[in-house]
C-alpha positions as CSV (number, residue, x, y, z in Angstrom):
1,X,-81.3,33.6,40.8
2,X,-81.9,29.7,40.6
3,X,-81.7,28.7,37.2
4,X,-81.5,24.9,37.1
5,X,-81.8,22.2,39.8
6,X,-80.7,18.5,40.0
7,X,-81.8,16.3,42.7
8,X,-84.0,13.6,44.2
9,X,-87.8,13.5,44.4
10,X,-89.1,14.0,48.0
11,X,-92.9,14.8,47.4
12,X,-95.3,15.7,45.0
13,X,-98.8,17.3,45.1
14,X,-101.1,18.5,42.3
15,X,-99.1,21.6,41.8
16,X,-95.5,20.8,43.0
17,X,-93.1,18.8,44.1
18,X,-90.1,19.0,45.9
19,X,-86.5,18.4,44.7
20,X,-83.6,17.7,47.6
21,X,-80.6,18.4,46.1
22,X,-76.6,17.3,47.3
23,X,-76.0,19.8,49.1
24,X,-79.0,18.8,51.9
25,X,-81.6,21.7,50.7
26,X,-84.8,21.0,49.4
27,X,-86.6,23.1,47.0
28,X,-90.4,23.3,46.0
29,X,-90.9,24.1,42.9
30,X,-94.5,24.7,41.2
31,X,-95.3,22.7,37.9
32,X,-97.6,22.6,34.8
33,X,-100.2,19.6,35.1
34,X,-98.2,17.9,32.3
35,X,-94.7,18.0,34.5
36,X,-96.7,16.5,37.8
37,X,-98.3,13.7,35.8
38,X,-95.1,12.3,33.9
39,X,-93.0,12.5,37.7
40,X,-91.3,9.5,38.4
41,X,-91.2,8.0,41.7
42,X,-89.9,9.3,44.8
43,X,-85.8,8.7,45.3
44,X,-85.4,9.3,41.5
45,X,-83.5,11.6,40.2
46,X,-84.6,14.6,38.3
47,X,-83.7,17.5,36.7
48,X,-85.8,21.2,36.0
49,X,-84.6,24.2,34.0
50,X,-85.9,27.0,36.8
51,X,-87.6,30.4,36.8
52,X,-87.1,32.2,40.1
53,X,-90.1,34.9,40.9
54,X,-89.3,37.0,43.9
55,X,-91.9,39.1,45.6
56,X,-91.7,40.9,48.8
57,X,-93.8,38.4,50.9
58,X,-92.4,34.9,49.0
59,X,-89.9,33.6,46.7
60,X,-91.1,30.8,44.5
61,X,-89.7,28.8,41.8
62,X,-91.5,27.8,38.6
63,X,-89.8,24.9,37.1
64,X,-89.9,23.2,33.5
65,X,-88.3,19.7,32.4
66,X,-87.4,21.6,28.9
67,X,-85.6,25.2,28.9
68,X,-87.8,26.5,26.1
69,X,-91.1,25.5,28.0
70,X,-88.9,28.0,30.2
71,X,-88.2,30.8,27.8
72,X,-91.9,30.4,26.2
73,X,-93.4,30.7,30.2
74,X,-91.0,34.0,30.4
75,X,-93.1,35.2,27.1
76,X,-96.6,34.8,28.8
77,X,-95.2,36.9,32.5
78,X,-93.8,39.7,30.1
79,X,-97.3,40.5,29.3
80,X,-98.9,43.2,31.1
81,X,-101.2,41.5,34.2
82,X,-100.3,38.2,33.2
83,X,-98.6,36.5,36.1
84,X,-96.8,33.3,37.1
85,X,-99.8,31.3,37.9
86,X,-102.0,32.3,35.3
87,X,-98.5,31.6,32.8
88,X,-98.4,27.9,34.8
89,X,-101.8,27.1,33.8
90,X,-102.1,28.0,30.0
91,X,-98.6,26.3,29.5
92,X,-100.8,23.4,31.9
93,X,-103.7,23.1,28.9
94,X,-101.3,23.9,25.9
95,X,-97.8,22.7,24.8
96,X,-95.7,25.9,23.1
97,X,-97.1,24.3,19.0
98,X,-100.8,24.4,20.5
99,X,-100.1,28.1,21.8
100,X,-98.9,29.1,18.9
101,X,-101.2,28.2,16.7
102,X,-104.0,29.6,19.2
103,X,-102.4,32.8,18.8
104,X,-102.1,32.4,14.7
105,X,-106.1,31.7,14.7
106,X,-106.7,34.2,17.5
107,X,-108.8,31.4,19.0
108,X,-110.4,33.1,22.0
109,X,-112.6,30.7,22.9
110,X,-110.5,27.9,23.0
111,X,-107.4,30.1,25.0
112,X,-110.8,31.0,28.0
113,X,-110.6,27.4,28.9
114,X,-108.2,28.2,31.3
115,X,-109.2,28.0,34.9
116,X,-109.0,32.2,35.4
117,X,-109.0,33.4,31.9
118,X,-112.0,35.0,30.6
119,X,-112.8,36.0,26.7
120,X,-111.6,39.7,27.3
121,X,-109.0,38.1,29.0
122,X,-107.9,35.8,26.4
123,X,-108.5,39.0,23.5
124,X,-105.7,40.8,25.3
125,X,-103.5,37.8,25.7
126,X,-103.4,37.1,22.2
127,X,-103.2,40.8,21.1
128,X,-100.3,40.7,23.2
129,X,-98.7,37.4,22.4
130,X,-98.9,38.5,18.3
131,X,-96.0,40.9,19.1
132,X,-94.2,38.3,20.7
133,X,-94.6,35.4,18.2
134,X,-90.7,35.5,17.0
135,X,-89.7,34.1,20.4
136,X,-92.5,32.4,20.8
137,X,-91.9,30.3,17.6
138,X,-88.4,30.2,18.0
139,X,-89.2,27.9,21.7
140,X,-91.8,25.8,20.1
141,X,-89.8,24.7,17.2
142,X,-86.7,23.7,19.8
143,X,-89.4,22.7,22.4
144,X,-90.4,19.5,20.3
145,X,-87.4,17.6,22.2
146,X,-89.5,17.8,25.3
147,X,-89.6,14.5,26.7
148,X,-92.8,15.2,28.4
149,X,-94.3,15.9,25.0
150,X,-95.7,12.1,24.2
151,X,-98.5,11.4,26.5
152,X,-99.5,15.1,27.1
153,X,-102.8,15.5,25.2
154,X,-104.5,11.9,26.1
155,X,-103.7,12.5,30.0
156,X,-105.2,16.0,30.3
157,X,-108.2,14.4,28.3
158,X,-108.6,11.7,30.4
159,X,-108.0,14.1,33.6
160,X,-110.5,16.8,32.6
161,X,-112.9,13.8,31.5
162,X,-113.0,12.3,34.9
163,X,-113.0,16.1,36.5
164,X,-116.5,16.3,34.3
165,X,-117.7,13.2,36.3
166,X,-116.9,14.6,39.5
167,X,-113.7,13.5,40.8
168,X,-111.0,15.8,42.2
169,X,-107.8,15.9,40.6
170,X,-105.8,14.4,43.6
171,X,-108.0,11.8,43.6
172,X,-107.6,10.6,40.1
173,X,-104.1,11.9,38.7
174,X,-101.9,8.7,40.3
175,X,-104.7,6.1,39.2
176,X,-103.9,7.7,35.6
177,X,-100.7,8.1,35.9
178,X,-100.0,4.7,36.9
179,X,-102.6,3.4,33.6
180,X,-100.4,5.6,31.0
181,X,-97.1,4.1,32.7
182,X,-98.7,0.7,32.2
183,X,-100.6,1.4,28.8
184,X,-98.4,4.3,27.2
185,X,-100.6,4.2,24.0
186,X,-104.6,4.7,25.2
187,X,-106.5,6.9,24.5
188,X,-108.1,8.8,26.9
189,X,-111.3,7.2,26.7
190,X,-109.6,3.9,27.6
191,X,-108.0,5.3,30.2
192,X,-111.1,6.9,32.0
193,X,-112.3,3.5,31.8
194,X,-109.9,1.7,33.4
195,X,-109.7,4.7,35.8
196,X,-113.1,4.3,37.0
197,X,-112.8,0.5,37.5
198,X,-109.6,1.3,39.8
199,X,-111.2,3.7,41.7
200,X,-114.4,1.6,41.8
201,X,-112.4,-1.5,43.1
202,X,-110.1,0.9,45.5
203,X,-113.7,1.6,47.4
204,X,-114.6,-2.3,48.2
């Protein structure tokens, strides 16, 4: 089982990227939104604590920046019909405190924001996730080291804004990620503004 990759950056698209390592073999691996927008550039060097999920048709490899974003995406698959992709995009909308404290409020509505999650859903998630909430509070309290952590909330604003207006993710996420490398502190309104004004200028 893969566990943990080091390498260089080949690609990246808005669900993974992929990592060539020494020994000449490159590896995709699939991402939360938060890991693909804080990416550095291609050539650099990076590092991802890995989950391998093997199936009969595929083998595929869910990767984190922090093991306990690891050990808290192992919580969500050990749910009953809770899989991988589903895990990827609830730990995509919510950092491991945020999840945790959806769970303590048994805040359905807010947990059925998740592209594939509806309210009954989301009921049996939580139900689930109560019985599991030593490990889960044991990751988010060591999670906080994260370095991914900072910027988080304002990007995923900014990105779901601009998906609001219209625009596809692919066609927004490096205009803001290049505005958040250049203006780490703005808000997400700021940033959607200075988004559109890039993109309107990119189309002259």
């Amino acid at each position: 089982m893969i566990a943990y990759i080091h390498g260089k950056l080949l690609e990246a698209t808005d669900k993974s990227c992929i990592v060539l390592t020494s020994g000449g073999v490159g590896y995709e691996l699939f991402l939360t939104l938060t890991a693909i927008s804080t990416l550095p550039a291609s050539g650099s060097d990076v590092t991802f604590y890995v989950y391998t999920v093997v199936r009969e048709d595929a083998l595929d490899l869910y990767a984190f920046p922090c093991f306990d974003d690891r050990e808290v995406f192992q919580t969500l698959i050990s749910i009953d019909r809770l899989g991988p992709k589903k895990a990827l995009a609830i730990l995509s909308q919510f950092n491991p405190k945020e999840l945790q404290d959806i769970v303590f409020r048994e805040d359905v509505k807010t947990l059925s924001v998740v592209p594939g999650i509806g309210p009954k859903s989301a009921r049996q998630i939580l139900w689930s996730l109560k019985d599991k909430m030593d490990k889960l509070s044991l990751a988010t309290i060591r999670s906080g080291a994260c370095p991914t952590e900072g910027d988080r909330s304002e990007f995923l604003d900014a990105l779901s804004g601009l998906r609001n207006l219209g625009y596809a993710d692919d066609e927004v996420r490096t205009f803001l990620k290049d505005i958040f490398d250049e203006e780490p502190d703005l808000d997400a309104a700021g940033a959607i503004r200075v988004a559109l004004k890039k993109i309107s200028q990119s189309k002259k």
